[in-house]
Backbone bond lengths (Angstrom), bond angles and torsions (degrees), N, CA, C in turn:
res aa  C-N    CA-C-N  psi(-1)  N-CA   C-N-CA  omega(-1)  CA-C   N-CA-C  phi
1 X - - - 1.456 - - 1.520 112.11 -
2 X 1.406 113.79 -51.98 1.452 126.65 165.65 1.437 119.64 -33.83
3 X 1.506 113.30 -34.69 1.734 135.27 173.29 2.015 100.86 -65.54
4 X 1.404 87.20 -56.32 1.698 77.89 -153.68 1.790 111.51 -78.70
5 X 1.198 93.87 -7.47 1.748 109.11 173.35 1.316 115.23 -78.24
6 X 1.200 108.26 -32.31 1.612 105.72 178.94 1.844 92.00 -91.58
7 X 1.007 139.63 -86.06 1.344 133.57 -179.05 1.599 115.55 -5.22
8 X 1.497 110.05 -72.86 1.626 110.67 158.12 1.588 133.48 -22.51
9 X 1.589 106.72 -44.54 1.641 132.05 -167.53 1.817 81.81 -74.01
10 X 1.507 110.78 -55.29 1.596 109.19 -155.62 1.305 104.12 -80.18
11 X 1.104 150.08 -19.88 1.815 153.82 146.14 1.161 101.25 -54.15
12 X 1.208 128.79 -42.85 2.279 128.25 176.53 1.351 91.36 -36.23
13 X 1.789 90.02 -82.46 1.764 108.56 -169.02 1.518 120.58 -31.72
14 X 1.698 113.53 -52.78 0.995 111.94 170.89 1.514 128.79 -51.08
15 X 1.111 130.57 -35.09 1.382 147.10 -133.33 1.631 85.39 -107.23
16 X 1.259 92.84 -51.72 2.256 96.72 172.60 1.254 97.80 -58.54
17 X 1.353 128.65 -80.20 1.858 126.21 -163.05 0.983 93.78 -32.95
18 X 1.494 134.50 -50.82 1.684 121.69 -143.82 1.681 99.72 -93.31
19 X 0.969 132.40 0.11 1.829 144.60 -179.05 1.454 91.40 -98.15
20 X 1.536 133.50 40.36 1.645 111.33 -171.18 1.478 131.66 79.97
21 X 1.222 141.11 -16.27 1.430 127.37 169.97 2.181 112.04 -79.36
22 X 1.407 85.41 142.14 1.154 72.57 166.33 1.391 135.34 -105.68
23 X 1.174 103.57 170.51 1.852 107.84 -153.00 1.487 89.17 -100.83
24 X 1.499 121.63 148.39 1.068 135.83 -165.42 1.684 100.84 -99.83
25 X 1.243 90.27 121.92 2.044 105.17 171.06 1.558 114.78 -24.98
26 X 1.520 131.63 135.75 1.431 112.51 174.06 0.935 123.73 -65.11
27 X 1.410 154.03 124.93 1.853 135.33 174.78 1.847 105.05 -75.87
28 X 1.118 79.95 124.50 1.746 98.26 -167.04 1.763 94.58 -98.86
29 X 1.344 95.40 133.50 2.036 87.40 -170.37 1.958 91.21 -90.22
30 X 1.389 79.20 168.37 1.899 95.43 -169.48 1.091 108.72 -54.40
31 X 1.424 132.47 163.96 1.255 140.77 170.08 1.691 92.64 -94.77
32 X 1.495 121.72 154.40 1.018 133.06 164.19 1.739 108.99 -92.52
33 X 1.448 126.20 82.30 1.467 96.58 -170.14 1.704 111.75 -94.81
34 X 1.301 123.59 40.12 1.106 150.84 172.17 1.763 100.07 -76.26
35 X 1.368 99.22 -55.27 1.495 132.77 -150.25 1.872 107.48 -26.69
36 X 0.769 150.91 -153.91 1.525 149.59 170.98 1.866 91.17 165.06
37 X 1.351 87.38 130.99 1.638 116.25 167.99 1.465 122.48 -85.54
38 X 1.273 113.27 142.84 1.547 101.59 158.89 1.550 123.14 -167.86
39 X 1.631 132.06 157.11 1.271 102.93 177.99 1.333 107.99 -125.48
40 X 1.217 115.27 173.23 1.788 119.48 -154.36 1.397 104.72 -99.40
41 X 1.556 131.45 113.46 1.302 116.24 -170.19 1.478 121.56 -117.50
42 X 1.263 110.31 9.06 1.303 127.65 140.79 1.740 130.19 -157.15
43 X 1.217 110.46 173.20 1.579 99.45 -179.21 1.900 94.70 -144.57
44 X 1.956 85.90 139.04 1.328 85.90 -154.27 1.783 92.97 -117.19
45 X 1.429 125.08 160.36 1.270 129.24 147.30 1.313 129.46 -51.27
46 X 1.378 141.74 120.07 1.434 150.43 -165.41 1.760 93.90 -138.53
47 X 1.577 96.76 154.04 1.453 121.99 172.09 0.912 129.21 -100.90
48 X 1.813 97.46 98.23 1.411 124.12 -142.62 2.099 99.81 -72.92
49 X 1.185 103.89 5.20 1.900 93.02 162.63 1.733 88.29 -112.93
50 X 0.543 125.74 75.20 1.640 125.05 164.29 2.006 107.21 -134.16
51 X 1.211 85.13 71.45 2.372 92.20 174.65 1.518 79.88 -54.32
52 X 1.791 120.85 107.86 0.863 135.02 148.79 1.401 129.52 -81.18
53 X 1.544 124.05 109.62 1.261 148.65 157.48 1.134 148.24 -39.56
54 X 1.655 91.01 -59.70 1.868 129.04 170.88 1.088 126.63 -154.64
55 X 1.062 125.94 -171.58 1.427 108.33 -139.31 1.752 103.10 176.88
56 X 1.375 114.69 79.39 1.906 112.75 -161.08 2.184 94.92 -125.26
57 X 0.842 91.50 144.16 1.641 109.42 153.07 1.483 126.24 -110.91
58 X 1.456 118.32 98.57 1.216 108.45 175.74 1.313 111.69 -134.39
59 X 1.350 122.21 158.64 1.442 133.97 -162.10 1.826 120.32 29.59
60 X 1.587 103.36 44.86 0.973 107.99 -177.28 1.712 128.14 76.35
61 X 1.740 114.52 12.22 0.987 133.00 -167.41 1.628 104.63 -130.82
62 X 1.250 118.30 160.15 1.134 113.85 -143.09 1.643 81.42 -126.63
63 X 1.473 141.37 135.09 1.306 159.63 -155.31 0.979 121.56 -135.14
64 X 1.564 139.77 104.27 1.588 126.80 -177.82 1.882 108.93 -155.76
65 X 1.723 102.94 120.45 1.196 110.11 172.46 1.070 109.99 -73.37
66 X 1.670 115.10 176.62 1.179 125.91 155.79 1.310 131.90 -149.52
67 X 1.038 149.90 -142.37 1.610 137.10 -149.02 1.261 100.93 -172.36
68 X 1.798 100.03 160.61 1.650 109.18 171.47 2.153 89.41 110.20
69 X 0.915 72.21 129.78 1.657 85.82 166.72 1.042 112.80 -83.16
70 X 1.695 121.80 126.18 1.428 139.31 -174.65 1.987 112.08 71.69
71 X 1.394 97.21 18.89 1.441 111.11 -165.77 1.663 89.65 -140.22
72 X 1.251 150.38 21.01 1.482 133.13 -169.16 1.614 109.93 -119.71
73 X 0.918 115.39 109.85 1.732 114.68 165.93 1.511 115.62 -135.43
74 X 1.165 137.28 174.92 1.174 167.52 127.60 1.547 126.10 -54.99
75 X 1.130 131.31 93.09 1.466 132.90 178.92 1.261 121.00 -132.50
76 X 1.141 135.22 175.48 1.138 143.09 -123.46 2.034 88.08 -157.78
77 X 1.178 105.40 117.59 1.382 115.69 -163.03 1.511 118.55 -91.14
78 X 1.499 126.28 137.81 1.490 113.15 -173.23 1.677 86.29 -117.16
79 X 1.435 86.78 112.32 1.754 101.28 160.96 1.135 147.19 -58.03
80 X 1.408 109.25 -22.68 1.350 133.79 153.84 1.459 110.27 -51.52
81 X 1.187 116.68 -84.93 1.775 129.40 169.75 1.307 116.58 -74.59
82 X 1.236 128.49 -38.86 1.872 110.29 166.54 1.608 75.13 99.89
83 X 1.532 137.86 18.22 1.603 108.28 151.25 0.892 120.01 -98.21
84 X 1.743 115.16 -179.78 1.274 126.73 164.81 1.887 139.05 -91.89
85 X 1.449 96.29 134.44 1.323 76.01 -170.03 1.816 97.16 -105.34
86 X 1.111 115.17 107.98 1.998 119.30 -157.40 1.704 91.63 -72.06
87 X 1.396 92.99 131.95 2.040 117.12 177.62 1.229 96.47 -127.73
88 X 1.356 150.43 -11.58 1.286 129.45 165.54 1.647 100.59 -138.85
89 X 1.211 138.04 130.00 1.511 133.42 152.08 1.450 106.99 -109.67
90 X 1.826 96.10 132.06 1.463 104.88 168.30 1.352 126.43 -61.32
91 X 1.248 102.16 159.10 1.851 98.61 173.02 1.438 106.01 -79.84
92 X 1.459 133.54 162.63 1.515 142.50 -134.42 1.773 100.67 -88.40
93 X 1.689 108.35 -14.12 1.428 124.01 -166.48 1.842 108.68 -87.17
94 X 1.501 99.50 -22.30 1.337 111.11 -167.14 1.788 108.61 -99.72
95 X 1.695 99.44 126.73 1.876 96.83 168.10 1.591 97.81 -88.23
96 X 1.249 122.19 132.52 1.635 125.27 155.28 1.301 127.95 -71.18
97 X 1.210 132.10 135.82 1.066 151.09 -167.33 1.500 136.17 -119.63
98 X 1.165 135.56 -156.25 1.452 111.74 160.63 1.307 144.12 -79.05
99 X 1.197 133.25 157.29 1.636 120.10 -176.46 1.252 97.21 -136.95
100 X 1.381 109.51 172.95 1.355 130.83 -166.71 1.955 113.32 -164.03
101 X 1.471 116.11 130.81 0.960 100.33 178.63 1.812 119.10 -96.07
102 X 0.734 144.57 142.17 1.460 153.91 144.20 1.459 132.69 -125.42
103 X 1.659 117.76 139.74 1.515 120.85 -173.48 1.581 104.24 66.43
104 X 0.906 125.30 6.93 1.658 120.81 -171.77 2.008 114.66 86.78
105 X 1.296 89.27 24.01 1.228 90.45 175.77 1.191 104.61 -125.38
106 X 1.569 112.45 164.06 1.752 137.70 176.05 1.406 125.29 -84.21
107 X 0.987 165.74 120.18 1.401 131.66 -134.73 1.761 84.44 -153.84
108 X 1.448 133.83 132.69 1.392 116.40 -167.98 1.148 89.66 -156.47
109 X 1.653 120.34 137.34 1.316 131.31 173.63 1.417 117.74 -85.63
110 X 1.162 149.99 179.76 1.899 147.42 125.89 1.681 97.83 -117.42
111 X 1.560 80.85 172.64 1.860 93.12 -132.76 1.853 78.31 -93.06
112 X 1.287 138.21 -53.97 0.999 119.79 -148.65 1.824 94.37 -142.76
113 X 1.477 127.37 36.83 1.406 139.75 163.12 1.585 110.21 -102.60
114 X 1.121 124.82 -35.16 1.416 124.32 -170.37 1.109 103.37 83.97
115 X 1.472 136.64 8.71 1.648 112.21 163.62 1.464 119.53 -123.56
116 X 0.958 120.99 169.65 1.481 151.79 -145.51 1.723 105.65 -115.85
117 X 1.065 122.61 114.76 1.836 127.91 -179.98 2.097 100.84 -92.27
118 X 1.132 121.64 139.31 1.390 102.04 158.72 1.327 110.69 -151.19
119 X 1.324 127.55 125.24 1.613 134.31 -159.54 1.398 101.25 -119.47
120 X 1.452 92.47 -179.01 2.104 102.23 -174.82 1.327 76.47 -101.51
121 X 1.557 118.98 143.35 1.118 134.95 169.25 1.768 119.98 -84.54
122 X 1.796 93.67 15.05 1.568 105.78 -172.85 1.769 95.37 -82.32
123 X 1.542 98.97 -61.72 1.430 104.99 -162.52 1.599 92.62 -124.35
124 X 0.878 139.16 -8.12 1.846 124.26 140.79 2.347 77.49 109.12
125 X 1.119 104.23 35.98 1.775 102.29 171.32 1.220 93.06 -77.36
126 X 1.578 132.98 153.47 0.987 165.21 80.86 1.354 117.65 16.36
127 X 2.044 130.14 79.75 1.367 111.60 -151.38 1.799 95.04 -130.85
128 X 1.369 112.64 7.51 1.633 122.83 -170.96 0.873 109.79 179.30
129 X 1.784 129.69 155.40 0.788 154.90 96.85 1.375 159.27 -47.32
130 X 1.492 148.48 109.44 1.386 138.83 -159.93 1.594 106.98 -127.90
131 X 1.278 103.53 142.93 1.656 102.51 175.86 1.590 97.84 -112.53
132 X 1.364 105.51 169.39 1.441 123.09 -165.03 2.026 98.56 -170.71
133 X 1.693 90.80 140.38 1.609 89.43 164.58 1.397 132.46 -129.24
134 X 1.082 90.32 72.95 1.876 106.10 166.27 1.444 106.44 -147.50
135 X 1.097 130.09 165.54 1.437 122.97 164.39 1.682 117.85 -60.94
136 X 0.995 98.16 144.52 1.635 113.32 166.94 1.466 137.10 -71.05
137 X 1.140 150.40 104.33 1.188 151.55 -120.93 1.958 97.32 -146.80
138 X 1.782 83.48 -106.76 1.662 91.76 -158.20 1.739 79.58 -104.35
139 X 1.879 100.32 167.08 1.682 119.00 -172.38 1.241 78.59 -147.92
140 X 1.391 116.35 139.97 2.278 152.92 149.99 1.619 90.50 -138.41
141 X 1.492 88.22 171.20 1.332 111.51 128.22 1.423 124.24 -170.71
142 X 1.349 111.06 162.83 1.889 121.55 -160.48 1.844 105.50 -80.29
143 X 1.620 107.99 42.08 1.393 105.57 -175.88 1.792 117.23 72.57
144 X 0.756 104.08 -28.74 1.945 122.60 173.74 1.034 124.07 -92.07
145 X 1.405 103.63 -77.34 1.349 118.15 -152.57 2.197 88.74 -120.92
146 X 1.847 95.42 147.90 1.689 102.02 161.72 1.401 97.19 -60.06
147 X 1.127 108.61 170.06 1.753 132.75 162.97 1.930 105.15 -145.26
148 X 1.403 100.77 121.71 2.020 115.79 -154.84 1.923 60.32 -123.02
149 X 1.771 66.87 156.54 1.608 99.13 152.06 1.774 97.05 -157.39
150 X 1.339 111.03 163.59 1.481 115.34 168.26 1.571 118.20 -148.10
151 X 1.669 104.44 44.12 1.516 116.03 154.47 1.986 104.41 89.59
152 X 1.677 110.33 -2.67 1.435 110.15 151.79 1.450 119.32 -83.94
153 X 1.429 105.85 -162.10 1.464 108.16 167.52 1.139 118.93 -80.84
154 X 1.764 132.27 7.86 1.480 128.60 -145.58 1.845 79.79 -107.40
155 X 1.062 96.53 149.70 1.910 122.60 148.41 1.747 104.65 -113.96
156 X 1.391 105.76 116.47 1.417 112.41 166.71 1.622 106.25 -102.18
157 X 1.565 100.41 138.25 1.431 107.78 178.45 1.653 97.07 -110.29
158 X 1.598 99.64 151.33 1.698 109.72 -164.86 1.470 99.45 -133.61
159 X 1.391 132.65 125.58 1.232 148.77 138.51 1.707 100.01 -11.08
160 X 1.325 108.23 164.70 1.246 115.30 147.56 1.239 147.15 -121.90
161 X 1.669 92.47 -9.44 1.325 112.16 165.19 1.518 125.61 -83.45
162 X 1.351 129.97 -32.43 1.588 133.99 142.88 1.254 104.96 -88.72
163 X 1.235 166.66 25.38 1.318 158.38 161.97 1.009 88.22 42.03
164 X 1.813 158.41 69.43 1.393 169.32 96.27 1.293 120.66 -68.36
165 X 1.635 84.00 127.45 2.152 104.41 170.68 1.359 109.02 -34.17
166 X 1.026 122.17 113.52 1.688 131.09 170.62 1.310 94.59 -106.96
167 X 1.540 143.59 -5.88 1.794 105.60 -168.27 1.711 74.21 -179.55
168 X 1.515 123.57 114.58 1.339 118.37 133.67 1.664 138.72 -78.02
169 X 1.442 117.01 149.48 1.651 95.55 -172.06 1.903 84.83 -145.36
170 X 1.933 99.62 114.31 1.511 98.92 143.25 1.236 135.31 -47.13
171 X 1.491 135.90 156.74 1.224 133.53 -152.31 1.490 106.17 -135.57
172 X 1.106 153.20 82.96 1.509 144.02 -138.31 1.776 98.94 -152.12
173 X 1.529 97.43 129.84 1.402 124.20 154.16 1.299 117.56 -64.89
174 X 1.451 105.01 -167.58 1.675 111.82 166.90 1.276 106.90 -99.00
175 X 1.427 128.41 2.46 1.520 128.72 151.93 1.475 115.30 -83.99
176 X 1.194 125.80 4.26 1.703 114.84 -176.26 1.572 92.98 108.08
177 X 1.587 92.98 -166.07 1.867 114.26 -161.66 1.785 90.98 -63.46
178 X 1.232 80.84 149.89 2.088 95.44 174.15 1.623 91.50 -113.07
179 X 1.223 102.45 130.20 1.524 109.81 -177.84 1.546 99.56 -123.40
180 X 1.805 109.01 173.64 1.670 112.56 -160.74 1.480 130.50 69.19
181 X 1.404 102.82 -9.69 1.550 99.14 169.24 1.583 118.16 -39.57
182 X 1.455 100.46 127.23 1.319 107.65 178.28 1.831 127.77 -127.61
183 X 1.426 102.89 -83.33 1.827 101.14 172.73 0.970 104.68 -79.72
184 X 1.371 115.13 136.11 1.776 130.56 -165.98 1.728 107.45 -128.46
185 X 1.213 105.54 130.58 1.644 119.12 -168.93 1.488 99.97 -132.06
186 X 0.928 121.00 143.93 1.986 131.58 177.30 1.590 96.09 -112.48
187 X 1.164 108.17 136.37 1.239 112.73 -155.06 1.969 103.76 -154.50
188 X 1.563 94.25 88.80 2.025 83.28 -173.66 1.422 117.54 53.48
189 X 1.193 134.91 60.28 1.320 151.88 -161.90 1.646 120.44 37.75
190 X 1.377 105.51 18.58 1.579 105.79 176.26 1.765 111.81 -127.35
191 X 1.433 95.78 158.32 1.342 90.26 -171.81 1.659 107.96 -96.94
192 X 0.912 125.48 148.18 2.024 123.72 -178.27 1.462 98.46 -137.62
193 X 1.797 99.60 107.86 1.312 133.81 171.40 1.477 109.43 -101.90
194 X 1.477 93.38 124.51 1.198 128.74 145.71 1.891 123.60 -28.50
195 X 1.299 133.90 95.75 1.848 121.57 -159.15 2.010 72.16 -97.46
196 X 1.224 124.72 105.97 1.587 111.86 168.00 1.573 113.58 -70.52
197 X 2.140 85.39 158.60 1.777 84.97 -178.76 1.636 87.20 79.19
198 X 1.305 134.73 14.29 1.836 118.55 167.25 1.475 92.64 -153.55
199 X 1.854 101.33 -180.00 1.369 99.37 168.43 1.282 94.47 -115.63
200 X 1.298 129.24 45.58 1.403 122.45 159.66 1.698 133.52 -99.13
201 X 1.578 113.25 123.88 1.428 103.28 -171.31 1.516 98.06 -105.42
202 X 1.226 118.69 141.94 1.514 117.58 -179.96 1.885 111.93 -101.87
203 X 1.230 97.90 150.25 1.925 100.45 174.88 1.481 96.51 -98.84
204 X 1.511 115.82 149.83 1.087 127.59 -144.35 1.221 115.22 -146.79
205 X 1.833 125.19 82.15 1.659 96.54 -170.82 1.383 103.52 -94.58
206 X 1.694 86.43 126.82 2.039 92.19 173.62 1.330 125.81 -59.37
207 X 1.209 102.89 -26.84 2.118 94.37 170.85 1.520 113.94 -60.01
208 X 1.257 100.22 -32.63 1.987 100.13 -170.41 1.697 103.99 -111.89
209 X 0.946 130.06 3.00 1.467 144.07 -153.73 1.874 101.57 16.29
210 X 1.332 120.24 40.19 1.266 105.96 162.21 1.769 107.47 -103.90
211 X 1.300 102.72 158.72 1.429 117.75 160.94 1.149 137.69 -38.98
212 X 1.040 143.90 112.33 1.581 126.13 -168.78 1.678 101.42 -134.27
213 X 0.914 136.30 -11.12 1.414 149.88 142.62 2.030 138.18 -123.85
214 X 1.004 112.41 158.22 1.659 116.77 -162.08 1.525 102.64 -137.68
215 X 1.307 132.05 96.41 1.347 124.85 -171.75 1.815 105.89 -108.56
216 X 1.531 114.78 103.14 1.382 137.78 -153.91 1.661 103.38 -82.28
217 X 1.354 103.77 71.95 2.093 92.61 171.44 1.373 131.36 -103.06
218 X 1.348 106.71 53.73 1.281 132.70 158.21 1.523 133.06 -39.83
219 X 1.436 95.15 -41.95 1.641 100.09 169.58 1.373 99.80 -84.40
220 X 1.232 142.79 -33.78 1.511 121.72 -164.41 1.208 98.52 -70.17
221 X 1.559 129.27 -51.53 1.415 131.64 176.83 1.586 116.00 -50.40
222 X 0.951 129.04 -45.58 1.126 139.49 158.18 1.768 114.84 -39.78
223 X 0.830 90.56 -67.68 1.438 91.60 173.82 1.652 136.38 -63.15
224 X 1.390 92.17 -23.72 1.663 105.62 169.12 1.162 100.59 -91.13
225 X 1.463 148.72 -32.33 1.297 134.38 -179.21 2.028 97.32 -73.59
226 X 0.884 108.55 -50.25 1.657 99.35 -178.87 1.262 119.88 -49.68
227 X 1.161 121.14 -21.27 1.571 134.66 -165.12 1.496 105.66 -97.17
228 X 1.682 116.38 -58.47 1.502 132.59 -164.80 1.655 80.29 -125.22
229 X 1.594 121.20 124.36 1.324 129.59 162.71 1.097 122.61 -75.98
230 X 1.674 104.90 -28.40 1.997 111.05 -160.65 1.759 91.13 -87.64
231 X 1.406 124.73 -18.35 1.208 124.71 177.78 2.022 114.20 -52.94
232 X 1.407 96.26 127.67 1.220 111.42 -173.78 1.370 128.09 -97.46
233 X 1.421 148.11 -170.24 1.615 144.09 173.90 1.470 111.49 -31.81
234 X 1.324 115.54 164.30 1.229 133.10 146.28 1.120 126.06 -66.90
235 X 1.389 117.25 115.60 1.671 94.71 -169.01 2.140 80.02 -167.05
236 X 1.064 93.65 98.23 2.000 112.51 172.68 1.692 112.88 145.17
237 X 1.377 92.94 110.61 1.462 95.23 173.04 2.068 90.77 -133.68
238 X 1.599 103.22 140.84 1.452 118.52 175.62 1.532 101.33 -134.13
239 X 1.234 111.41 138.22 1.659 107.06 171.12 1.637 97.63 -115.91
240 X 1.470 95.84 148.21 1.504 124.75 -176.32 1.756 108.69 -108.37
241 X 1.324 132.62 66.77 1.351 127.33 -177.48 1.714 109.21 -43.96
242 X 1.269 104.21 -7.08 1.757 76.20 -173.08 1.409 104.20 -96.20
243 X 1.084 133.52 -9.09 1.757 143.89 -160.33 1.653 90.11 -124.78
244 X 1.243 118.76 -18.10 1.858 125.31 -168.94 1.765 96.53 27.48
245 X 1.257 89.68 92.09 1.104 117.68 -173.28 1.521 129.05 -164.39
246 X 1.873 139.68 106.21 1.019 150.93 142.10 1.675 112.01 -19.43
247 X 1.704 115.63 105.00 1.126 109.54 127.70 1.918 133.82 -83.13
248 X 1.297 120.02 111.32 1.211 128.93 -177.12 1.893 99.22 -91.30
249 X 1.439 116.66 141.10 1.480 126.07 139.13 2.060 101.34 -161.91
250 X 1.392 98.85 -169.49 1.372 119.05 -153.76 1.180 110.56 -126.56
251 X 1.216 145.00 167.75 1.058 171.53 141.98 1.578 114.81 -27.94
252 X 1.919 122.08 82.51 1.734 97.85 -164.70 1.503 98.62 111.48
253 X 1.155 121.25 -49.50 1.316 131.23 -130.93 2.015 85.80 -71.63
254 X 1.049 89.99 168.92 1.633 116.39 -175.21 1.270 115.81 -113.91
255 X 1.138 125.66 -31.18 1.055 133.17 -168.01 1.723 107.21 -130.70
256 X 1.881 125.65 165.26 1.368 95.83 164.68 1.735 79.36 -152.30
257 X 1.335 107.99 -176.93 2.016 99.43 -149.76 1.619 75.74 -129.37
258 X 1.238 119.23 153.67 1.585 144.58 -174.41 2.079 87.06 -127.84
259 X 1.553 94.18 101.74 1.763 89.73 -177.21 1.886 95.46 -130.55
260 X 1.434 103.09 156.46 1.547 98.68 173.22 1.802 102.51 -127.79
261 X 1.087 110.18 149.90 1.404 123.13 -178.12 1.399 111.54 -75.18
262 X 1.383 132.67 126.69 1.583 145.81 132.54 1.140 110.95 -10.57
């Protein structure tokens, strides 16, 4: 009955519009033209206790910190299985953070000490230290210079020879400041941040620090939380120039997705 009552109501309506009333315009929802496409071209095993931080490819090896006090190392990733094989463990005082390699070096933040780890990326020694004052977050860099973030809207760019702020850059949409920036990847002269707490990575041109792309992975997150519950944020993006190609995974996560951009 519920069927033929509403059907009836929607032939009324009709039968009025078409006697002269007018019919109201469709509201068409916004286009995102921010938006960025992409499709997933493989999906890999990750070590699902690995509080992932960072997230680097270098010399054909796959690189990922992690976090949590008395929980932080540096390892060296088996792609096959998604474990770790640990080359640096923090001391029990230190949260880990992101890293990044440049010049053949390791470059590693902590989240709330103010200092800076930096190793030979030959045999993973212990060859410096750097202080900094904000918290430590996400680590890239644009071939030059580090690129820090520490969970505002700022990208700090760092020398390498004093490991000192040479150049801050706000980070702003067409809604205003984007705040939470976190894992930071350089990517074809742009930087792609991590918004934490989402599955959104933003494109980033560092000369203007506005947005110029929004890459939406909602369903992958989605889908790993439906699958694995204790699985946590998104939080690891590495680019592979030779395949130009995003490895993405998360925090927890079990799995991590090999995707290439539209």
């Amino acid at each position: 009955m519920k069927l033929q009552s509403g059907l009836c109501v929607v032939i009324s309506l009709f039968i009025i519009g078409s006697c002269g009333t007018k019919q109201r315009p469709k509201t068409e929802l916004p286009v995102d033209t921010l938006l960025l496409s992409y499709t997933i071209l493989s999906t890999l095993p990750h070590n699902a206790e690995a509080f992932t931080e960072g997230l680097v490819i270098y010399n054909n090896k796959i690189l990922e910190s992690t976090g949590l006090k008395g929980s932080s190392w540096i390892a060296e990733v088996n792609l096959g299985s998604g474990q770790h094989e640990k080359k640096v463990t923090l001391d029990d005082r230190y949260f880990g953070e992101g890293i990044t390699v440049l010049h053949d070096k390791i470059y590693q933040l902590t989240y709330e000490e103010k200092i800076g780890f930096i190793y030979d990326a030959a045999n993973y020694r212990k060859i410096g230290e750097f202080k900094y004052n904000s918290q430590g977050w996400g680590l890239t860099h644009d071939n030059k210079n580090l690129i820090a973030s520490d969970g505002t809207d700022k990208l700090y760019f760092l020398d390498t020879t004093h490991v000192q702020v040479i150049r801050t850059l706000t980070v702003t949409d067409p809604s205003g400041r984007v705040k939470n920036l976190n894992e930071l990847e350089y990517v074809d002269g742009y930087v792609f941040a991590n918004v934490y707490e989402t599955a959104l990575i933003l494109k980033i041109d560092p000369a203007s620090g506005k947005v110029v792309g929004r890459l939406d992975l909602s369903a992958l997150a989605t889908e790993i939380k439906r699958m694995y519950p204790t699985a946590d944020v998104l939080n690891g993006i590495a680019y592979d120039p030779k395949s130009n190609a995003l490895l993405i995974t998360g925090k927890l996560w079990p799995k991590s997705y090999l995707i290439r951009l539209q």
